[in-house]
N, C-alpha and C positions, 0 to 999 in steps of 0.2 A: 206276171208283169212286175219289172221294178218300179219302187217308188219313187216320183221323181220330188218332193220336198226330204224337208231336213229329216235323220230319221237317231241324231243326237241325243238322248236326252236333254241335255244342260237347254241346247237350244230350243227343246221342244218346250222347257219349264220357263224359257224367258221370254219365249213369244206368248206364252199362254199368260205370263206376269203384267205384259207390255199389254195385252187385250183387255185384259182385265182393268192397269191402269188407265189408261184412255178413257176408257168408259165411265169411271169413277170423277175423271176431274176432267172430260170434255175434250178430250185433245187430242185431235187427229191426227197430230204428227205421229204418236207414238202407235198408232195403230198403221199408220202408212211402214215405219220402221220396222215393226211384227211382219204385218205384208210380203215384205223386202227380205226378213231373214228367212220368208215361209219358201225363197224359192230355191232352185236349184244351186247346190254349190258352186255351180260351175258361172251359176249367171250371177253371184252376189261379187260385188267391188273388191278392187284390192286398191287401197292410195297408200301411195307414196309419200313420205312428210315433205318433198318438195312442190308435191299441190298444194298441200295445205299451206306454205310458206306461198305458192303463189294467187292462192284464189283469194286466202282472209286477212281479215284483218286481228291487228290486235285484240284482245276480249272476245273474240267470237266464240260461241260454241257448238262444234258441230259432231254431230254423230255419223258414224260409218258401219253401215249396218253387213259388214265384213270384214275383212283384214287390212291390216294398219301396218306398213312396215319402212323399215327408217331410211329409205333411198334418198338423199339429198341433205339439201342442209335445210334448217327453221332456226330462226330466228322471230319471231312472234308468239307473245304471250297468250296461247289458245287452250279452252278447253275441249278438250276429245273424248270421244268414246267410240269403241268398236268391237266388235264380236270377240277377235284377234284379234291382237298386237304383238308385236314383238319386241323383244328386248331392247332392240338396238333406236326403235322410234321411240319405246318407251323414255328410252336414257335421254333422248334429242328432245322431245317436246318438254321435260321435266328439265332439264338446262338449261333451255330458252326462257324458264322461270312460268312456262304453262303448266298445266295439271289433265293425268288423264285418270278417266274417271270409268267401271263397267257401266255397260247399257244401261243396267236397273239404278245403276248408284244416280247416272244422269239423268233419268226418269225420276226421281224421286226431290234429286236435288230441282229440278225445273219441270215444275207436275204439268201446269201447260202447255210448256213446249215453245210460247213463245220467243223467245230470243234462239232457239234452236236451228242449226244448217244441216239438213242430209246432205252429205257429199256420198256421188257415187259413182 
């Protein structure tokens, strides 16, 4: 029988990072986003940076607990994070004057999680 979660390393070290931190400072988003990357490749998100240009606002910061790639335009200053990204959303959200940031970096930068958005 194949396995049907992640069978990555990397991802296996950041879900196990993400449980961990949750637990330490109380905060269930980061264990719902563990959750989220623990399932099958094929069911985690892909966005577009023309959603995020249409769901947020300025200053939000929202995690994507999958891939991130630069289909569209953005023009709002957002914080990101997602599993993958790609060059090309890379380049868009960092010229709109946003920042994107890995899972763990935005985990650590916002240990609660509250001002946090999963998109997915």
């Amino acid at each position: 029988m194949k396995p049907t979660g992640p069978t990555n390393p990397t991802t296996l070290k950041i879900m196990s990072a993400l449980r961990k931190h949750a637990k330490k400072e109380s905060a269930e988003i980061w264990k719902d986003v563990a959750l989220r990357l623990g399932k099958s490749t094929r069911l985690r998100p892909v966005v577009n940076t023309e959603k995020i240009e249409k769901y947020c606002k300025d200053g939000d910061v929202v995690v994507i607990p999958g891939k991130l790639l630069g289909q569209g335009i953005i023009s709002k200053k957002v914080t990101v994070s997602s599993l993958y990204v790609s060059d090309d959303a890379k380049k868009k959200i960092e010229g709109a004057g946003g920042k994107y940031l890995g899972i763990l970096d935005a985990a650590k930068k916002y240990p609660k999680g509250s001002k946090v958005k999963i998109m997915a």
